[in-house]
C-alpha positions in Angstrom: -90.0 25.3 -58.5 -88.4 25.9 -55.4 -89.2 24.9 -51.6 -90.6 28.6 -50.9 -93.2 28.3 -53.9 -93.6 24.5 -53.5 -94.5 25.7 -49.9 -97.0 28.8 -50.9 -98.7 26.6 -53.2 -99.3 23.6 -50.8 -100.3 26.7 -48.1 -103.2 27.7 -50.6 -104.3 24.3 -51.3 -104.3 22.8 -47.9 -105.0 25.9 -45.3 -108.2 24.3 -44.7 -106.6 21.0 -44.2 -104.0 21.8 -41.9 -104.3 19.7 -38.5 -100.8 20.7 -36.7 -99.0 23.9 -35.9 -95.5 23.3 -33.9 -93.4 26.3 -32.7 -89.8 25.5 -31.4 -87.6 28.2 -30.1 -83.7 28.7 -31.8 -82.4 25.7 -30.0 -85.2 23.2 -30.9 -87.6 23.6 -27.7 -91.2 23.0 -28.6 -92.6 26.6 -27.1 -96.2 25.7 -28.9 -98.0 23.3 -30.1 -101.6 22.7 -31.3 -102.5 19.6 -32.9 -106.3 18.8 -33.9 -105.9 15.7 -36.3 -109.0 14.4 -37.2 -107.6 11.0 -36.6 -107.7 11.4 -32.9 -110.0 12.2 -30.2 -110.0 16.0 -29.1 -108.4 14.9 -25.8 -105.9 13.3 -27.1 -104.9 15.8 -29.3 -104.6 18.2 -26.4 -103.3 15.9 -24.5 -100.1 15.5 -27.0 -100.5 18.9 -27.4 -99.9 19.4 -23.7 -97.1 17.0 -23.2 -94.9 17.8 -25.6 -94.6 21.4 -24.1 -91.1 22.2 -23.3 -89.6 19.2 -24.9 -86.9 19.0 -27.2 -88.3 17.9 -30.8 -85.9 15.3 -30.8 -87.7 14.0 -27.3 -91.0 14.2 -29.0 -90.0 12.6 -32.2 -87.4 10.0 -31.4 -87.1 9.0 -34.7 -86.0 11.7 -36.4 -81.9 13.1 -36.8 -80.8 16.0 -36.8 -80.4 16.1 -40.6 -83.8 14.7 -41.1 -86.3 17.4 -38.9 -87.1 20.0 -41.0 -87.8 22.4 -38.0 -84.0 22.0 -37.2 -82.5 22.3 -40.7 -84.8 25.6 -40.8 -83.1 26.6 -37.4 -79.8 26.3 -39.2 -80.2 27.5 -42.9 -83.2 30.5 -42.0 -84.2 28.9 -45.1 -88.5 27.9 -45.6 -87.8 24.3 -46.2 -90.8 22.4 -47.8 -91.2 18.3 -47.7 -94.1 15.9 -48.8 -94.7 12.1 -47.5 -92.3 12.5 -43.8 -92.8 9.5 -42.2 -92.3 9.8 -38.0 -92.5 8.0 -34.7 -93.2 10.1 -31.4 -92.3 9.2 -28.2 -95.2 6.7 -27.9 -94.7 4.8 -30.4 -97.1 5.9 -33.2 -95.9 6.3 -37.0 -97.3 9.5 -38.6 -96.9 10.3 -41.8 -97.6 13.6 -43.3 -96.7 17.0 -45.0 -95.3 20.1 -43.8 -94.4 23.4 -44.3 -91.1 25.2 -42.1 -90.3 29.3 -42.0 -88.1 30.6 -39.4 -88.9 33.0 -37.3 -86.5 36.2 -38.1 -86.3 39.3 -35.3 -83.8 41.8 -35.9 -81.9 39.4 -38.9 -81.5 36.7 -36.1 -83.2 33.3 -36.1 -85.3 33.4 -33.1 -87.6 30.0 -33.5 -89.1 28.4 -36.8 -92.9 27.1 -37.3 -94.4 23.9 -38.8 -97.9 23.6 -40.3 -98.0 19.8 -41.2 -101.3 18.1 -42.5 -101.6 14.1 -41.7 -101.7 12.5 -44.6 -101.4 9.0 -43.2 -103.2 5.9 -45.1 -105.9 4.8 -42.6 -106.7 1.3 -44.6 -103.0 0.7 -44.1 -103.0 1.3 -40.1 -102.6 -1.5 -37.8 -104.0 -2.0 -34.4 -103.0 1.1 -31.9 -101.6 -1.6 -29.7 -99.5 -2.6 -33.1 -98.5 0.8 -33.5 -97.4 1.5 -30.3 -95.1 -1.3 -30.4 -93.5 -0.6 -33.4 -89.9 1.3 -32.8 -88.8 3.8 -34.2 -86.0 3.1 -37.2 -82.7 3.0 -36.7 -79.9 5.8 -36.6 -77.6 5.0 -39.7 -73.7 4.4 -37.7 -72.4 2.7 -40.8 -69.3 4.0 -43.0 -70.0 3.8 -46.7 -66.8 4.3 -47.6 -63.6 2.1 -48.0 -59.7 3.1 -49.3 -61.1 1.9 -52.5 -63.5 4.8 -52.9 -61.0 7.4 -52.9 -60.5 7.7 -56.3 -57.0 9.0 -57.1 -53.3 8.7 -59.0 -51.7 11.5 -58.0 -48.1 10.7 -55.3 -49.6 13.2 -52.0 -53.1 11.4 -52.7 -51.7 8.2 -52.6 -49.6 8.9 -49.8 -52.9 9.6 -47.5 -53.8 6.1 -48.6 -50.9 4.7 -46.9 -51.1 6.7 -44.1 -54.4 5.8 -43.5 -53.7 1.9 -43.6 -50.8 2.4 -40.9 -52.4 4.2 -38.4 -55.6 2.7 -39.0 -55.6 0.3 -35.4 -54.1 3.0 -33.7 -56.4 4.4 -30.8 -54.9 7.7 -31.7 -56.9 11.0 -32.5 -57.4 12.1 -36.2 -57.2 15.8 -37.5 -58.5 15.9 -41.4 -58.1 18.9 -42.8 -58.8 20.2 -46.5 -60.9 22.4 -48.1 -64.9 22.3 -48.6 -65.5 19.5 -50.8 -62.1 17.3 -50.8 -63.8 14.6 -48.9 -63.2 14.8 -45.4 -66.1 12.4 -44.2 -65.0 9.7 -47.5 -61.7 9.9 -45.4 -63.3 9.8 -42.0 -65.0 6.7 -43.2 -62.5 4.8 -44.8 -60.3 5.3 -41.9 -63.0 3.7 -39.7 -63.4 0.9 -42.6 -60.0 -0.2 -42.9 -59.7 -0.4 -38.8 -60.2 -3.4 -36.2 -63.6 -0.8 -35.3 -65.2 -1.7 -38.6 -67.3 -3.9 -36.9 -68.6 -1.2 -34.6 -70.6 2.2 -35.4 -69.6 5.0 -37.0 -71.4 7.9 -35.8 -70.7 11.4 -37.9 -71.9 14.6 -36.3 -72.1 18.1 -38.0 -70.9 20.6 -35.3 -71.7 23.8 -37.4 -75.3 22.4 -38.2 -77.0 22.7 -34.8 -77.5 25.4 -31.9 -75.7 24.4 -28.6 -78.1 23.3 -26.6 -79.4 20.2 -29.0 -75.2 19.4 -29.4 -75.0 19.3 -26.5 -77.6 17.0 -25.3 -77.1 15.2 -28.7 -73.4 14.1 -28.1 -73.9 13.7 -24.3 -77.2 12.5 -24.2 -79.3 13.2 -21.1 -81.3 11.8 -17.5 -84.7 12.4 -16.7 -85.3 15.2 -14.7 -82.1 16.9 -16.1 -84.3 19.8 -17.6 -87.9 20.3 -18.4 -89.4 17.4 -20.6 -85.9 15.6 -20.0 -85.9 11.5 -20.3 -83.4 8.9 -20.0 -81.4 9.3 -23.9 -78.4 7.7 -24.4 -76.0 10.4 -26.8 -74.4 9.7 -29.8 -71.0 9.1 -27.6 -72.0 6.3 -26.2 -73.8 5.4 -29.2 -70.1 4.9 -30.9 -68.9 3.2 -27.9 -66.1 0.6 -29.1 -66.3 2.5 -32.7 -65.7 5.8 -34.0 -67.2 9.5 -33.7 -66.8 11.7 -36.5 -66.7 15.3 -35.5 -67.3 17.3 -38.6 -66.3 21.0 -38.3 -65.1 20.5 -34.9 -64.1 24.4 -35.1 -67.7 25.0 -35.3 -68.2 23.9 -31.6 -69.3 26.2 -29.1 -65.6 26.7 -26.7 -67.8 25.1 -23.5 -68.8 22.2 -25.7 -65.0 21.6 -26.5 -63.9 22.0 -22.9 -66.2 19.0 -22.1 -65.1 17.2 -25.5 -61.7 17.5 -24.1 -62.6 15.7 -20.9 -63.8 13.1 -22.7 -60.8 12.5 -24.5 -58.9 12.8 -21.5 -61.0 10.4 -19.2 -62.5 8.3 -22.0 -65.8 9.0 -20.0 -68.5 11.0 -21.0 -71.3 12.4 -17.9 -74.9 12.9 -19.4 -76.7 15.9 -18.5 -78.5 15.7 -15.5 -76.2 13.1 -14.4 -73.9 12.6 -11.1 -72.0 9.2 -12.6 -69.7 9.4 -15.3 -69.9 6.3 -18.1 -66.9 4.5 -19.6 -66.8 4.7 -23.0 -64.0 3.3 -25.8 -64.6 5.7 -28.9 -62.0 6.6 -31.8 -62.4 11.1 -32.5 -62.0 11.4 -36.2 -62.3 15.4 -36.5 -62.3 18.0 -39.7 -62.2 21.7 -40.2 -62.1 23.1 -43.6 -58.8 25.3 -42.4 -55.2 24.2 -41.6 -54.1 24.2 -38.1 -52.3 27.4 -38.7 -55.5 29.1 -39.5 -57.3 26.9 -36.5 -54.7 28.4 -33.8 -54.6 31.8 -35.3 -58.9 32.2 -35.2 -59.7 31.4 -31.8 -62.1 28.9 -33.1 -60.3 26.0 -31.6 -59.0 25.9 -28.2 -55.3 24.8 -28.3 -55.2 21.8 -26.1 -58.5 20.3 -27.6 -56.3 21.1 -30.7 -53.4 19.3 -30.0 -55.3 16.8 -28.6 -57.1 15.7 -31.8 -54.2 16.1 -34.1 -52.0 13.3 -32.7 -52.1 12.2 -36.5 -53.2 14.8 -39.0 -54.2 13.9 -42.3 -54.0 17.0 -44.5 -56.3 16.3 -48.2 -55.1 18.7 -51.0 -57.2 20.5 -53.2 -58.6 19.3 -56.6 -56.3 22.1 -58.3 -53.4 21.1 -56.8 -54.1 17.3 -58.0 -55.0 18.0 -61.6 -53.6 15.0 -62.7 -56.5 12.7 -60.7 -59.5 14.8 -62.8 -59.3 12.5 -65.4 -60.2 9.2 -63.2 -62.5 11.3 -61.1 -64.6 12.5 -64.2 -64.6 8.7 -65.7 -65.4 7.6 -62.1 -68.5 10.2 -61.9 -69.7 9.1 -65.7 -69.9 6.3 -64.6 -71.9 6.5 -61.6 -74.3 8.6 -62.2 -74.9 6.9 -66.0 -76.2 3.9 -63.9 -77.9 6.5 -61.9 -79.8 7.7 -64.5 -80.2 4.0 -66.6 -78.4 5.2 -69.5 -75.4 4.5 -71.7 -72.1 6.1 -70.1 -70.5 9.1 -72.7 -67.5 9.9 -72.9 -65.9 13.7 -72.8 -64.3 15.5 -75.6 -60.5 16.3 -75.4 -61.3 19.8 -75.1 -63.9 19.4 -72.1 -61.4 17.0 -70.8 -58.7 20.1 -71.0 -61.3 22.9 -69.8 -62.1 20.8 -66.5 -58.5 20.4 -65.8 -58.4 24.4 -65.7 -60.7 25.8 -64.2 -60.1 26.9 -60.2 -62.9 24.2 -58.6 -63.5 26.2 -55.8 -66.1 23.4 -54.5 -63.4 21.1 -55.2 -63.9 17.1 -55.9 -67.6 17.4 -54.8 -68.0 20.4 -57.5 -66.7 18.2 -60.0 -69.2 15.7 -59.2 -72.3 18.1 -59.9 -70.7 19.1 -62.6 -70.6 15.6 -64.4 -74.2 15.7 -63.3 -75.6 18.2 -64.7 -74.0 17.6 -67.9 -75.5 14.1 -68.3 -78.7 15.7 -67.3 -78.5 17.8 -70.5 -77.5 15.6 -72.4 -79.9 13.9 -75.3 -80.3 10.1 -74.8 -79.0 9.2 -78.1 -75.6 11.4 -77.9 -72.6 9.8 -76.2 -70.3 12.5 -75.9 -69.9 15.1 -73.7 -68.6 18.5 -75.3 -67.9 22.1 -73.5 -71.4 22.9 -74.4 -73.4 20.4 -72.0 -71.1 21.7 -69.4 -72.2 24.2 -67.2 -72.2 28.1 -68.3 -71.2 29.5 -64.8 -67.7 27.2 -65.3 -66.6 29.8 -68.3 -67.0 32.7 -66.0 -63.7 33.8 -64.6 -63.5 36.3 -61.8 -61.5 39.3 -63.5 -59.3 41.6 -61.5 -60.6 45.1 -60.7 -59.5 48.2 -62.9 -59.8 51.5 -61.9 -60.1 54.1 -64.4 -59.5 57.9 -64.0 -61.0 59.1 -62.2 -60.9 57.1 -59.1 -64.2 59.3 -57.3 -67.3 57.3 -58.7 -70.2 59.0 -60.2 -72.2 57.9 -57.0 -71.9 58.8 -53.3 -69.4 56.2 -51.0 -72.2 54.7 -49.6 -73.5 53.7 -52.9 -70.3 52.4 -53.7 -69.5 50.4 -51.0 -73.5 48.9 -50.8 -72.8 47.7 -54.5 -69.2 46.7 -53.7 -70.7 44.9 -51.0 -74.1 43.5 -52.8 -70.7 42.0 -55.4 -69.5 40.5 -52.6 -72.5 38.8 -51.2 -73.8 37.7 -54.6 -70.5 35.4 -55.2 -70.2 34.1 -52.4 -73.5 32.8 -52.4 -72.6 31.5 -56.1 -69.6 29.6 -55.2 -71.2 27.9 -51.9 -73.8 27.0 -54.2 -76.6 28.9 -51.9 -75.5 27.5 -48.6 -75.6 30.2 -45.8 -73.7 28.6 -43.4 -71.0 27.7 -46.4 -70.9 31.9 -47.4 -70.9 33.1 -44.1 -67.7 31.2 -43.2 -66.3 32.2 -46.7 -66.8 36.0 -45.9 -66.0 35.4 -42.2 -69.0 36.8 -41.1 -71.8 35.2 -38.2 -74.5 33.1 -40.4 -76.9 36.0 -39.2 -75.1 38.3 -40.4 -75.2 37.7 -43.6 -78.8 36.4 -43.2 -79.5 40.1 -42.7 -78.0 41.3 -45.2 -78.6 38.7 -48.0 -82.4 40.2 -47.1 -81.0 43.8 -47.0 -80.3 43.7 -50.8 -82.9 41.1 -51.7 -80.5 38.2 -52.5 -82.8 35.6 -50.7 -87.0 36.0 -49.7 -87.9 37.3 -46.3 
């Protein structure tokens, strides 16, 4: 069952029940909100109501990332996003926990806002004293690397190459360019870059430039006084949070070109100026930054601004593509067996000769982290008492090869052009969306169309719910 019928069904069963509605605008401003929990005295539910008015969700909810808020990953995917059990603190302190449904809001095939109707489902035997509550901080950001040299899992002479160009400019307060295709491992690089430094004691803060709208970037890496903007308070940004360690600036191309001017600046200065403020703070941070293009491609798009670009790719790690490092599927699919065997509490198999062979052929357009899912879904298949993987646990859409088009007399189709070109096109669209494995943000950049774009027209043909 997927998150839009997950969410219809919880809608039927718990309309009744449903003591929350938050509307945020497409760059995660709360434009309404009307919350009459049952918990609460009716004043202070419009109070909260009231205050939170004009605020960023983030400002409301301190505890939540970016990655976490559903609201947000609706603003970025257009997708209805469904989750039970979400546990958050708001700006006063007090732990919620509760369940929530997320649409966007869709005018003209843009993504103009997204709405939550949550329901609090919090245990009141297990609630503590308000004053308790309110005293009880929100948890943590995550600024740990995972990831070590040891975790890149590879044989091949370019792969171990990287390696030692990692450990040699690892101390170096030098910039970082990774490039390399969707699903290489550009953040396990990021990371063990960070881990094998004299930073590794410090945080390592990653960021996703392509998975927010400007404004919460910007007031995300910057942070932000009070006073700056409506609802504005005194927030430190994820800059300063990496002060003395690294910041990880996934899809830097991504960035809007004003946020990169200012990124610039503070690569430049080593200061970075909060919104709303007049005095610039010192910081000491390491960039690491990726792009899923070369830096051919990044000077010829006009994604990148050239002197942010040769400002970031003082050292330039370039990771190759799983078909051009054949040789390294073999450790990679014990490596996977392995893992996700202890995953799943069983016995680890072992692959057949000829699924050993057909793995090492086929294109991996998702690359390493393709591979992965792969392994994972055939162990998933897989009977507990058989301990061998064949070609038929592995997945069916691996056998499908993408033939090249023949044209038969004669070359005027039965149907008008426009028929043609909205199938041709539907062909197109369909794929794309196959090999991202249903990311929009993942097909649109594929295609080289806006997200929206293809938001549109994925609804145009009904390739994805309205």
């Amino acid at each position: 069952m997927d998150a839009k019928e997950q969410g219809l069904r919880w809608l039927q069963e718990n309309l009744m029940y449903i003591d929350s509605v938050t509307i945020v605008d497409n760059s995660g401003r709360i434009i309404a909100k009307q919350r009459f929990n049952p918990r609460y005295a009716r004043e202070e539910n419009r109070t909260h109501s009231k205050l939170a008015l004009g605020k960023n969700l983030l400002e409301v909810f301190p505890s939540l990332s970016p990655e976490e808020s559903t609201l947000l990953q609706v603003l970025s995917t257009g997708k209805i996003v469904y989750l039970e059990n979400q546990a958050v603190w708001n700006d006063q302190g007090k732990k919620t926990v509760c369940n929530n449904l997320n649409f966007p809001l869709i005018y003209r095939g843009k993504i103009v806002g997204a709405v939550e109707l949550s329901r609090d489902i919090t245990n009141m035997d297990a609630q503590v004293s308000p004053a308790a509550v309110q005293l009880s901080p929100p948890p943590p950001r995550n600024t740990t690397a995972r990831y070590t040299l040891d975790d890149i899992i590879a044989d091949t002479p370019q792969m171990l190459q990287l390696k030692q160009t990692i450990l040699k400019v690892a101390n170096s307060h030098s910039s970082v360019m990774i490039c390399g295709e969707t699903g290489t491992g550009k953040e396990l690089f990021a990371s063990a870059l960070h881990n094998a430094s004299y930073r590794k004691g410090k945080a390592f803060v990653a960021v996703n430039c392509a998975a927010l709208p400007e404004n919460i970037l910007e007031g995300l890496l910057f942070g932000s006084c009070k006073g700056a903007f409506t609802g504005a308070e005194n927030r430190k940004g994820l800059i300063q949070e990496a002060d003395g360690g690294t910041l990880y600036l996934d899809e830097i191309n991504s960035m809007p070109l004003n946020l990169q001017a200012k990124i610039l600046r503070v690569l430049q200065e080593k200061q970075v100026m909060p919104l709303g403020s007049a005095t610039p703070i010192s910081v000491d941070v390491r960039v690491i930054s990726s792009s899923n293009r070369s830096l051919e491609e990044l000077l010829n798009c006009g994604e990148l601004r050239a002197d942010l670009l040769y400002r970031l790719n003082t050292v330039t790690l370039t990771i190759p593509p799983l078909k051009k490092r054949t040789q390294d599927i073999p450790l990679l699919v014990n490596y996977f067996l392995h893992k996700h065997s202890q995953m799943l509490g069983r016995n680890c198999p072992k692959l057949t000769d000829d699924a050993l062979q057909f793995l090492m052929g086929c294109r991996w357009h998702g690359n390493v982290r393709e591979l992965e899912h792969t392994i994972e879904a055939a162990l998933n298949i897989l009977g507990e008492q058989e301990n061998t993987i064949s070609l038929e646990q592995l997945p069916a859409y691996l056998t499908i090869q993408d033939p090249p088009e023949v044209f038969e007399e004669p070359l005027v189709p039965e149907v008008s052009l426009t028929e043609a070109m909205a199938q041709y096109e539907k062909k197109l669209l369909t794929q794309a969306m196959a090999v991202s494995h249903g990311r929009i943000v993942d097909a649109a950049k594929r295609l080289k169309i806006p997200r929206t774009t293809l938001q549109y027209k994925l609804e145009k043909y009904c390739l994805i719910g309205k």
